[in-house]
C-alpha positions, 0 to 999 in steps of 0.5 A: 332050302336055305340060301344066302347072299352076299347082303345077307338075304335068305330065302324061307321055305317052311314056317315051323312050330317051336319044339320048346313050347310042346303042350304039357300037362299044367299041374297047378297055378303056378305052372298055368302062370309059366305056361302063359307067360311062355306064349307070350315070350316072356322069357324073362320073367320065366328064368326069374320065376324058376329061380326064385321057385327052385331056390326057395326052401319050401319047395325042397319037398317038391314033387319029383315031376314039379321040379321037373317041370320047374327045371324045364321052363328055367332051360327053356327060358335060358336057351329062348335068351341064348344063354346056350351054355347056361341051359346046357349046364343046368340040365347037365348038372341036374340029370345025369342020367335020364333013364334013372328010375328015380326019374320015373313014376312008378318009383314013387307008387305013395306020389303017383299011384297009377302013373308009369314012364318017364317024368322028364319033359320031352323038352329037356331030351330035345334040349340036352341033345341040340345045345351041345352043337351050340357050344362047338361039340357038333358031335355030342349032339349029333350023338345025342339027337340019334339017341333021342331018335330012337327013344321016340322011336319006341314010343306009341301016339300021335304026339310021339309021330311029331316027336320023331318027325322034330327030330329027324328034321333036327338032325336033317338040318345038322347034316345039311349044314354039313353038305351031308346030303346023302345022309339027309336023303336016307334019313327023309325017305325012311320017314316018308316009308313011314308015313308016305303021305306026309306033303311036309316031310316030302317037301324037305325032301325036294328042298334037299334035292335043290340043295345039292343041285338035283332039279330035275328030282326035286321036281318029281318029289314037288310033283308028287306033294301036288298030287297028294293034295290034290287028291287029299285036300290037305289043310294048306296043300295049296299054298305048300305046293304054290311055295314049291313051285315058285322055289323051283322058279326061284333057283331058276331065276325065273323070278317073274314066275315066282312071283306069281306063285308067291302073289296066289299064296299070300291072296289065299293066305296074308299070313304065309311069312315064308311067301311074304318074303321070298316074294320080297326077294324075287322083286329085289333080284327083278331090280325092283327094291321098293316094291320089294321094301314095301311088301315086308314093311306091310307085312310087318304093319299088318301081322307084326305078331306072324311076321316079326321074325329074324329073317324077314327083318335081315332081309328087310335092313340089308335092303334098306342098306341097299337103297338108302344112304341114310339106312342107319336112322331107318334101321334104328327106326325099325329096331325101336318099333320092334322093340316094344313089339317083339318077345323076350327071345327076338335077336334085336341084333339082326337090325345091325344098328 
């Protein structure tokens, strides 16, 4: 659940895996160069890259799936600088349909003798569907995403499961940001009949819940995840189910309670960023606003590489805000560490300086 108040301080309930940096298959050294530049956050330097690769005439015999490939990166780089309407542009200006066969394998039998199906990057699909919504056409991409729904619907394998799973959460959240709650809640409860001891997606399912002021359900839905990993031991089933609880405290205002919940999750896991800050939170709601400063100033000290995101660094200058008259040069401060820290995508504006 997302939640806000009026200083600007958001609760964190998951950690998610991006959707832009999907394993894909590397094809030559250039394409290993963009991979690695891509984890590091480079985006920069990727757009340059691309560029300069796409422009050159001896790349106008690229295979058709290198140019792909190229053109993949380049829109991934211009979203990660939220550069949405270049991105959206340059896919829209470069696949103007992307069940084309002149996108697929078997129409080069000479190029691809063995491989079928579509060339086109997962990627690219994901992309031409959520960047409209960045834009102001809410609707296209709500169109778009059911779209793609169903296409990964009607693939096989396990990376074609965490597709659908991505995009159904994807349009779960277009929806919530709607207060679209019933239709979130259909759409959770058809996922969880396909795979009903996903402890995740049941979790949503109980952060939905919360949103619309269902406790006493999203309780059920809580107990449900702990009963499953109880009986699963599920790779961080613990501390997904102590975030759980402490949520359920949290919207209570049982702050202490959260607390505790938050303290055993950080005890087994100081990398779980969602606890970090939510923990954070509860001590400022407790009046406690050192205590509450110094748990996201050490996080950041201790996993700066995990913790550097732009909630917890939101959260951390509106609290600075509250407690310093002079927040301005400690914020600064923060906003040059973090410069020379953080990727080429991190929203440096979020220190407000």
């Amino acid at each position: 659940m997302d939640s806000s108040t009026h200083h600007h301080l958001t609760t964190a309930t998951t950690t998610a895996s991006d959707p832009l940096l999907q394993p894909s298959t590397l094809i030559s050294a250039d394409i290993q160069s963009l991979q690695s530049l891509a984890l590091r956050g480079s985006w920069r330097s990727i757009l340059d890259t691309t560029e300069k690769s796409l422009s050159l005439p001896s790349n106008h015999h690229l295979h058709p799936h290198h140019h792909l490939i190229l053109l993949n990166f380049s829109a991934v780089a211009l979203s990660k600088l939220r550069r949405y309407a270049d991105a959206l542009t340059l896919i829209e200006s470069s696949i103007s349909d992307f069940d084309s066969p002149s996108h697929r394998f078997e129409s080069y039998p000479q190029l691809y003798p063995s491989a079928v199906g579509s060339m086109i990057p997962f990627a690219l699909r994901w992309l031409h569907a959520v960047l409209p919504s960045f834009v102001g056409r809410r609707s296209d991409s709500i169109d778009r995403l059911y779209v793609l729904l169903s296409f990964a619907r009607s693939r096989d394998g396990g990376a074609w499961r965490r597709r659908v799973d991505l995009v159904s959460s994807t349009i779960i959240s277009c929806h919530c940001s709607q207060k679209e709650y019933l239709v979130c809640v259909g759409l959770l409860n058809d996922l969880i009949s396909r795979d009903e001891h996903n402890v995740e997606l049941i979790s949503k399912l109980g952060y939905v819940e919360l949103q619309f002021g269902d406790i006493e359900g999203a309780k059920l839905t809580f107990s449900r995840v702990e009963k499953l990993v109880s009986e699963n031991d599920v790779e961080g089933g613990r501390n997904l189910v102590g975030r759980n609880k402490a949520l359920v405290y949290l919207v209570g205002k049982d702050y202490v309670s959260a607390v505790r919940e938050y303290d055993e999750c950080i005890e087994r896991d100081d990398f779980d960023v969602v606890a970090i800050n939510n923990k954070a939170l509860c001590l400022m709601y407790l009046r406690d606003l050192s205590d509450s400063i110094k748990v996201l100033e050490s996080s950041l000290e201790r996993v700066p590489t995990v913790a550097l995101n732009e909630t917890l660094v939101v959260n951390l200058c509106s609290m600075y805000e509250l407690a310093y008259v002079n927040h301005t040069d400690i914020k600064r401060t923060l906003s040059n560490w973090i410069a020379r820290l953080a990727p080429d995508d991190f929203d440096s504006s979020c220190t407000r300086v």
